[in-house]
FIZATI-761748 format. One record per residue (C-alpha): residue number from 1; chain; y, x negated, z. Coordinates in steps of 0.1 Angstrom, whole numbers, plus 5000, padded with zeros to 4 digits. Each point is the difference from the previous one (the first is absolute). Layout:
<sites>
{NUM,'A',{Y,X,Z}}
...
</sites>
This chain:
<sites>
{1,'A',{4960,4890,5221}}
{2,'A',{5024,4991,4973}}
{3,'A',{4998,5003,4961}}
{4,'A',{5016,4985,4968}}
{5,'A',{5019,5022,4981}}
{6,'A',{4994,4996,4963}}
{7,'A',{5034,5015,4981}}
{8,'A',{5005,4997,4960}}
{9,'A',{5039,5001,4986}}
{10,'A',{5018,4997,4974}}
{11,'A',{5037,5012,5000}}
{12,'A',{4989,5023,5028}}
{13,'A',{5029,5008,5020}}
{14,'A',{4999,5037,4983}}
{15,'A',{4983,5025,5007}}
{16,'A',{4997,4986,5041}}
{17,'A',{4995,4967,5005}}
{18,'A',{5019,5001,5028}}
{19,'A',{4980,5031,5016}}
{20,'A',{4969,4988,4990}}
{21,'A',{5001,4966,5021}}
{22,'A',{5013,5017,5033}}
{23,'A',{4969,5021,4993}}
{24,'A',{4979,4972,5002}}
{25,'A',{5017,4982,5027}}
{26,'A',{4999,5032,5021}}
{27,'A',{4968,5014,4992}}
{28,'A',{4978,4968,4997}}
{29,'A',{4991,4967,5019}}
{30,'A',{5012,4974,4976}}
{31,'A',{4987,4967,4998}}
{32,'A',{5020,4988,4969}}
{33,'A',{5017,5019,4977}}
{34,'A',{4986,4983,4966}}
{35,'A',{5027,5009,4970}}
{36,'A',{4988,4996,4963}}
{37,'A',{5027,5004,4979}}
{38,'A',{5003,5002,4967}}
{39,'A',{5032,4983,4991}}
{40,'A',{5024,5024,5017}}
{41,'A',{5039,5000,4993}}
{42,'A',{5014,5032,5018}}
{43,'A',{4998,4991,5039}}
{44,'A',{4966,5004,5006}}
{45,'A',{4996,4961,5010}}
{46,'A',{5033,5000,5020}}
{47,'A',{4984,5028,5020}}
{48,'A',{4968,4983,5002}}
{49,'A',{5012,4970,5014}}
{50,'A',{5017,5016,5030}}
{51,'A',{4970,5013,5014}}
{52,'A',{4978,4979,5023}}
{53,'A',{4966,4986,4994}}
{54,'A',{5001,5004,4961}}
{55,'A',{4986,4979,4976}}
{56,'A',{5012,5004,4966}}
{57,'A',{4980,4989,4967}}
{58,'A',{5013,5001,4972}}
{59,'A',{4977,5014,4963}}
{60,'A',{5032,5004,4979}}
{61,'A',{4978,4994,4973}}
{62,'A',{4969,5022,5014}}
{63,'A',{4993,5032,4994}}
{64,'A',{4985,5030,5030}}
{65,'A',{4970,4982,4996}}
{66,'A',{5010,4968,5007}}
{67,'A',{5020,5011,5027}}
{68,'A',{4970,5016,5019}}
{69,'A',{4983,4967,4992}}
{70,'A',{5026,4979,5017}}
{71,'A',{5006,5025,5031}}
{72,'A',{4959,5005,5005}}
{73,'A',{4994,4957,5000}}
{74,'A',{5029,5000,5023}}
{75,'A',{4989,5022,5027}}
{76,'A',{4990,4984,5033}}
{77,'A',{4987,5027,5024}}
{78,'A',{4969,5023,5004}}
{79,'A',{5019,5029,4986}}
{80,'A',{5028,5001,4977}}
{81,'A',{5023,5027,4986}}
{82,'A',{5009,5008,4962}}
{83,'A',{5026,5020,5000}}
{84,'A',{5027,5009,4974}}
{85,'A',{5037,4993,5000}}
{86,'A',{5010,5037,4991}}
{87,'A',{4984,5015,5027}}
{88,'A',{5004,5009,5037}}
{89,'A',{4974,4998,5029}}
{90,'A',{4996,5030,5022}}
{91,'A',{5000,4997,5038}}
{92,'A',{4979,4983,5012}}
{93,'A',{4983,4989,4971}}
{94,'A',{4975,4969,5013}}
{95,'A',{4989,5021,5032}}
{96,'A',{4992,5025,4973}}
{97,'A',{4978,4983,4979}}
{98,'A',{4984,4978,5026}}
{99,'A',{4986,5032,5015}}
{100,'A',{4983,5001,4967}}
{101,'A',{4983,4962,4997}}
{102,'A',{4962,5000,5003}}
{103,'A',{4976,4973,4994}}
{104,'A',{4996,5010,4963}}
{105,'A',{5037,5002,4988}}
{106,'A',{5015,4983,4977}}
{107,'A',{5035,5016,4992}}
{108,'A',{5016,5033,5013}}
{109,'A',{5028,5012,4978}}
{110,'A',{5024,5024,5016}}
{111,'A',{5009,5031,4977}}
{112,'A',{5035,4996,4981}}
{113,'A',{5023,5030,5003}}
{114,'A',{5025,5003,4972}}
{115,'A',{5034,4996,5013}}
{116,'A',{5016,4996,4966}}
{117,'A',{5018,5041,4996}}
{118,'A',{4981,5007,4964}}
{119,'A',{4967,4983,5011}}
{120,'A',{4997,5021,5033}}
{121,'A',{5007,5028,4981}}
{122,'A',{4975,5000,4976}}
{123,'A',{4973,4988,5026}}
{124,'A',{5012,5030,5020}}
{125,'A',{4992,5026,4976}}
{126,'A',{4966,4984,4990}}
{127,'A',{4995,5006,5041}}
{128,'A',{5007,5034,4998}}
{129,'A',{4976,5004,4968}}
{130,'A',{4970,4983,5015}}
{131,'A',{5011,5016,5035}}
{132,'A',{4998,4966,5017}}
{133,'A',{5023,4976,5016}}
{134,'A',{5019,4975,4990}}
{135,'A',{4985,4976,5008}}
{136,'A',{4965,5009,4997}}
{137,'A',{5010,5011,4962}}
{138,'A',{5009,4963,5001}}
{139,'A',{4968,4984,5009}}
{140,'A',{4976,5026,4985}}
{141,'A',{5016,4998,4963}}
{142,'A',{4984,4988,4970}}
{143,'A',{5024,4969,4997}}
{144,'A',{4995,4991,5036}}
{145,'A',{4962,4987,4997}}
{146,'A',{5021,4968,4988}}
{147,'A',{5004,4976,5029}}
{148,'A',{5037,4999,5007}}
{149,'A',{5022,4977,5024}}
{150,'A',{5031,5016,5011}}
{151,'A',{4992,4996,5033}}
{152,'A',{4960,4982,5005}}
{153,'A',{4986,4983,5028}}
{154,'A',{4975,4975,4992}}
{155,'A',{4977,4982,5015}}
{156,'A',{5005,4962,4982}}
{157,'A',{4961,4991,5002}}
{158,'A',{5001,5031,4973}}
{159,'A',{5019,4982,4979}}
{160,'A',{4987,4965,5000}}
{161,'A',{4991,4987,4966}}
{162,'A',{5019,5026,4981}}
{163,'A',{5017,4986,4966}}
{164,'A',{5021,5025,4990}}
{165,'A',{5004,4998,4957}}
{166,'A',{5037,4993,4993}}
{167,'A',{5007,5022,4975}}
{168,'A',{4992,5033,5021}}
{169,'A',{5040,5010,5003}}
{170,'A',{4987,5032,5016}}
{171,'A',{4968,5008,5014}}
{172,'A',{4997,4968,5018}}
{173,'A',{4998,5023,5030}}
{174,'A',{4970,5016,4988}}
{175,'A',{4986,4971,4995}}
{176,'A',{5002,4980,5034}}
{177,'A',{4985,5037,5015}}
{178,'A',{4971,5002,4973}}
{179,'A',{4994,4965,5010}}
{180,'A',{5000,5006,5039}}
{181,'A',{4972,5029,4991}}
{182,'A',{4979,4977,4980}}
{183,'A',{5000,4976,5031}}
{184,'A',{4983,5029,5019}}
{185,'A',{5032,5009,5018}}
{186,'A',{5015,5040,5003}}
{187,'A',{5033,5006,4985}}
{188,'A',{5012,5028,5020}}
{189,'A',{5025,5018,4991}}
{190,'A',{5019,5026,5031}}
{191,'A',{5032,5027,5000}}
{192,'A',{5010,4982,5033}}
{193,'A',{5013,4974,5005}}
{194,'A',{5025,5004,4968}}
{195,'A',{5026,4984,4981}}
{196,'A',{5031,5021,4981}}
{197,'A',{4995,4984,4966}}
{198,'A',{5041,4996,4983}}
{199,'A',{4986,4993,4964}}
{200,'A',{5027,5015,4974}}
{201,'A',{4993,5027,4970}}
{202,'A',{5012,4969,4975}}
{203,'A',{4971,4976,5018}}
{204,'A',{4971,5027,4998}}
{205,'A',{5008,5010,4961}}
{206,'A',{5001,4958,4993}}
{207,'A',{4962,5000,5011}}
{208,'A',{4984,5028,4987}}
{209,'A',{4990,4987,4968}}
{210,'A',{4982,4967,5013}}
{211,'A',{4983,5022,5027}}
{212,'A',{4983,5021,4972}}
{213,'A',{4994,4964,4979}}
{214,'A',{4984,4986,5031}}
{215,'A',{4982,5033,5010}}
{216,'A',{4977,4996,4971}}
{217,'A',{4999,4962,5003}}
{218,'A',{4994,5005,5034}}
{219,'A',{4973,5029,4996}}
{220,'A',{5017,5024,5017}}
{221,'A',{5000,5036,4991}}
{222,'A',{4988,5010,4968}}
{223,'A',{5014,5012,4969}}
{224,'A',{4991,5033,5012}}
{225,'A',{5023,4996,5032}}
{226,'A',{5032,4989,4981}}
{227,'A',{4996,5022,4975}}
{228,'A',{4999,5031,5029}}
{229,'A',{5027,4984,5018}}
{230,'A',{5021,5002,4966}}
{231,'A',{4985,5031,4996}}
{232,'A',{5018,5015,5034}}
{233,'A',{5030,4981,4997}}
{234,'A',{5022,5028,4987}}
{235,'A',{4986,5031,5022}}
{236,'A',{5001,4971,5032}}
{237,'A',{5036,4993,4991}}
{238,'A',{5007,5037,5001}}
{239,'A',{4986,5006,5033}}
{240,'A',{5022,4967,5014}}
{241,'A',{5029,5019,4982}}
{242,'A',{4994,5032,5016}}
{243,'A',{4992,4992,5032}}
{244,'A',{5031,4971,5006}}
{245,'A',{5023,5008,4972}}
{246,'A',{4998,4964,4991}}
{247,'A',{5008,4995,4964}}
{248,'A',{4997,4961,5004}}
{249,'A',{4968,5004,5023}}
{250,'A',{4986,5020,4971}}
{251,'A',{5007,4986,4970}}
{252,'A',{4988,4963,5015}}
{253,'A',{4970,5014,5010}}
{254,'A',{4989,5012,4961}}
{255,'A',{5017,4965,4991}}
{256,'A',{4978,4980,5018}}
{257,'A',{4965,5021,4990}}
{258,'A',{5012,4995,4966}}
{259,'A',{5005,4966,5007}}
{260,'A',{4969,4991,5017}}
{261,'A',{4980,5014,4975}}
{262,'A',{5017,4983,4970}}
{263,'A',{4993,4967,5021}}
{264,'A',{4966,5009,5002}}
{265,'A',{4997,5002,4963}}
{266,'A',{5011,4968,4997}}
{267,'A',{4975,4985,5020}}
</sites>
């Protein structure tokens, strides 16, 4: 059995571009790598394009939305794989999940480690507080009831039909996996198989105040949630502080409660 491999870029060669497509040629049965890029000008293509069985399609006017749109009508097999281009696939990561499939799956996504030195940090302490894993802290927290895809295997019948709106520049992942459920599918998410997830400090604080706009367009988590999430911010940040001695892990996580709840406001 072989898969297409959906893969979203734009100037992607940093954080590990490079990593993350060994990852998938190692780890997964590809039937076509399918590239949609959105107008890239640091490598990424060059990279691309030395690979074997990749399509590339081109949405340099798109946005994530779009993207998804043009990767999802593309697909050609039973199963396909979203996966991100600043991640890399654990061992073994199809042989994994497949373990997983049952007849009423839709998607599995595979839990994202931080691998970014700040991000692991902070997610580190928050283990030690809730006296958890890693990755089970990363499944089981509030934010994660949004369907992600770092790393998702989906069954394409799941998906058939699905008109993704345009202007949902993030979020469009939640979308396709609220959209799977409401076709009577599971959208399972599992600590193994995994992906280590690259994203940068600069990236996560750039997001944080559309997730709290679309969080309340979205109906998800009151005003009551955000405002305790504010709430903890500062005493949370301590803790990351005192348990890492991570000034930057710290201070980014009070940042980004801050800045999620001013996004909510906004919404």
């Amino acid at each position: 059995m072989k898969i297409d491999v959906v893969l979203l870029t734009k100037n992607s060669l940093r954080p590990c571009l490079p990593e993350c497509i060994e990852s998938i040629n190692n780890n997964v049965p590809v039937n076509r790598l399918i590239v949609v890029d959105g107008g890239s000008t640091d490598g990424t293509l060059e990279l691309l394009r030395s690979q074997t069985n990749v399509v590339i399609i081109d949405d340099s006017n798109g946005t994530r939305a779009s993207s998804r749109q043009k990767g999802i009508d593309a697909v050609e097999t039973e199963w396909h794989l979203q996966v991100d281009s600043d991640v890399i696939l654990c061992k073994d990561w199809f042989r994994r999940v497949w373990k997983k499939v049952t007849d009423d799956i839709g998607a599995i996504w595979g839990v994202a480690v931080p691998n970014e030195k700040h991000y692991y940090n902070a997610t580190y302490a928050m283990s030690k507080l809730y006296r958890m894993s890693i990755k089970d802290l990363m499944v089981k927290q509030m934010r994660s009831e949004r369907c992600m895809m770092h790393d998702t295997l989906i069954r394409s019948a799941s998906v058939k039909g699905i008109r993704i709106p345009k202007n949902l520049h993030i979020w469009e992942d939640d979308y396709i996996g609220r959209y799977i459920i409401s076709k009577g599918y599971r959208f399972l998410k599992v600590t193994d198989p995994y992906c280590l997830h690259n994203v940068t400090q600069n990236e996560r604080v750039q997001g944080y105040v559309t997730t709290g706009y679309l969080m309340k367009k979205c109906h998800f988590g009151r005003f009551s949630l955000v405002s305790r999430w504010l709430l903890l911010a500062f005493p949370k940040a301590a803790w990351i502080y005192i348990v890492t001695r991570d000034f930057q892990a710290s201070k980014t996580h009070f940042i980004s409660n801050v800045l999620v709840f001013k996004g909510w406001l906004a919404g």
